[in-house]
C-alpha positions as a Markdown table, in Angstrom:
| # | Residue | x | y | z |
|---|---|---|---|---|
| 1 | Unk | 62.2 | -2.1 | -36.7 |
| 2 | Unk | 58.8 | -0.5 | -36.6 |
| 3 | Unk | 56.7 | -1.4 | -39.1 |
| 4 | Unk | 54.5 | 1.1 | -41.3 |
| 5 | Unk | 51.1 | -0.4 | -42.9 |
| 6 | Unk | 51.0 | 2.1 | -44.9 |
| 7 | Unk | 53.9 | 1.0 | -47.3 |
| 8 | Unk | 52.5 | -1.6 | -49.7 |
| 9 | Unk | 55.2 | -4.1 | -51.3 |
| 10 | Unk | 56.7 | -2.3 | -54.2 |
| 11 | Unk | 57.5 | 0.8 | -51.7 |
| 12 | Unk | 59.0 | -2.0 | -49.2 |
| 13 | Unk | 61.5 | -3.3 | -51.9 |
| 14 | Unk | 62.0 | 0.2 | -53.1 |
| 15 | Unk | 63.3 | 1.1 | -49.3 |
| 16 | Unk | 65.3 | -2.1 | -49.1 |
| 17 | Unk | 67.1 | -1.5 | -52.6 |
| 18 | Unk | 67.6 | 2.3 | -52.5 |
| 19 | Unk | 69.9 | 3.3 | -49.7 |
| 20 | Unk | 69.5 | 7.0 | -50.4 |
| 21 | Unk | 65.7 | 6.5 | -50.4 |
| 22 | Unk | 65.7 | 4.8 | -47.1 |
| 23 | Unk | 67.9 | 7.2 | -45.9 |
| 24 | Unk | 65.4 | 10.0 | -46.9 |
| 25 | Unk | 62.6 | 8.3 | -45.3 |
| 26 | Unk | 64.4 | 7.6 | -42.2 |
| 27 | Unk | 65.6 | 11.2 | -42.2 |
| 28 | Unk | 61.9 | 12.5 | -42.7 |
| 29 | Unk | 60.6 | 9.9 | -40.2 |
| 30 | Unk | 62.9 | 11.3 | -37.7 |
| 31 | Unk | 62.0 | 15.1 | -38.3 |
| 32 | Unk | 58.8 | 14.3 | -38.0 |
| 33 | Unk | 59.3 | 12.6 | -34.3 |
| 34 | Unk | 61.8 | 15.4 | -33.4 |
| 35 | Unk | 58.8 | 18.0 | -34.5 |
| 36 | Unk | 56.3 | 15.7 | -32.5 |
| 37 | Unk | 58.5 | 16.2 | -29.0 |
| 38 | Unk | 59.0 | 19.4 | -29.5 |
| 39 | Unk | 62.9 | 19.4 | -30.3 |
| 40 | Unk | 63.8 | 16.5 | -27.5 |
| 41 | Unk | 66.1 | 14.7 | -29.3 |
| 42 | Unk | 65.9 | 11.7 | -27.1 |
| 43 | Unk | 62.4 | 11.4 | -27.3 |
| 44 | Unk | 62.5 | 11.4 | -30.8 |
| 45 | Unk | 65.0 | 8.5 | -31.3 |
| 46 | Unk | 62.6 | 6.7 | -29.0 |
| 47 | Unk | 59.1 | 7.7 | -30.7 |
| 48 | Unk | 61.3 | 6.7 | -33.9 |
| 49 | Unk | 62.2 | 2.9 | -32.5 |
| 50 | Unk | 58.9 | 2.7 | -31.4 |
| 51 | Unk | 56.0 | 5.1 | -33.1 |
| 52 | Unk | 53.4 | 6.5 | -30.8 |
| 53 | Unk | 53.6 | 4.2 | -27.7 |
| 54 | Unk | 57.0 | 3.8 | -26.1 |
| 55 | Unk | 58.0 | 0.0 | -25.1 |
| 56 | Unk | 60.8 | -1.0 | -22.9 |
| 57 | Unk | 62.7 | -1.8 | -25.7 |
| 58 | Unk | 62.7 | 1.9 | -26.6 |
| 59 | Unk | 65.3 | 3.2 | -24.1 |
| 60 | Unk | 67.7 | 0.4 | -25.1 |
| 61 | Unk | 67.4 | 1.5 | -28.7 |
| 62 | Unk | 68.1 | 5.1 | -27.2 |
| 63 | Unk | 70.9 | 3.5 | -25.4 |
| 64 | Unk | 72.4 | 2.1 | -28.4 |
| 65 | Unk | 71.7 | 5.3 | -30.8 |
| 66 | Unk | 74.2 | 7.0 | -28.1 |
| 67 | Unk | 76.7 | 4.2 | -28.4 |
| 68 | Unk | 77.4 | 4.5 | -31.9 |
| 69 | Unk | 76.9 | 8.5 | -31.2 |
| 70 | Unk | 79.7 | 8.4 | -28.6 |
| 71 | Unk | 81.5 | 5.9 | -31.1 |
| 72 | Unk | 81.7 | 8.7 | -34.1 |
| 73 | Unk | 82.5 | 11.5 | -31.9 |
| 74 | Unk | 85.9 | 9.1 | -32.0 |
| 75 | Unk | 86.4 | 9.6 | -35.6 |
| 76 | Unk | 85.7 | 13.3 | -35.8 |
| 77 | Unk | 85.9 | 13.6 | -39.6 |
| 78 | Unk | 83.6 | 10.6 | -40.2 |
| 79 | Unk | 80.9 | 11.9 | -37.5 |
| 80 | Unk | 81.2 | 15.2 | -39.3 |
| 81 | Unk | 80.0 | 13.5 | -42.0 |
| 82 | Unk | 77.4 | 11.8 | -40.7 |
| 83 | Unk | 75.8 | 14.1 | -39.6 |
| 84 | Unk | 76.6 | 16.8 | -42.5 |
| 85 | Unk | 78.2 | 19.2 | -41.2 |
């Protein structure tokens, strides 16, 4: 999990308790990285995992991101909602 400094704690415990509002963060985090690489959608997931500087760890995250990807695609109707379509 990266971590972001700028939160303070009530933010933090806001995020922890609120899954729509970490959803909406995540979601906005993710745009943001997905603006960043210029629409590289694998980049992105990485720069997500990891912010500016990509670690080793990041292409396992990527990795796993796919797994669970490949794993929805199974269950059409729930990936379709997943990703809100």
């Amino acid at each position: 999990m990266q971590i972001n400094t700028d939160y303070v704690d009530s933010t933090c415990e806001a995020l922890e308790s609120n899954h729509f509002l970490s959803a909406l963060e995540a979601r906005d985090n993710f745009l943001y990285w997905y603006k960043y690489t210029k629409g590289n959608w694998r980049k992105s997931i990485q720069h997500y995992n990891a912010g500016f500087k990509l670690v080793p760890h990041s292409k396992e995250y990527l990795r796993r991101i796919i797994l669970v990807m490949s794993q929805l695609k199974e269950h059409k109707e729930l990936y379709l909602h997943m990703i809100g379509a």
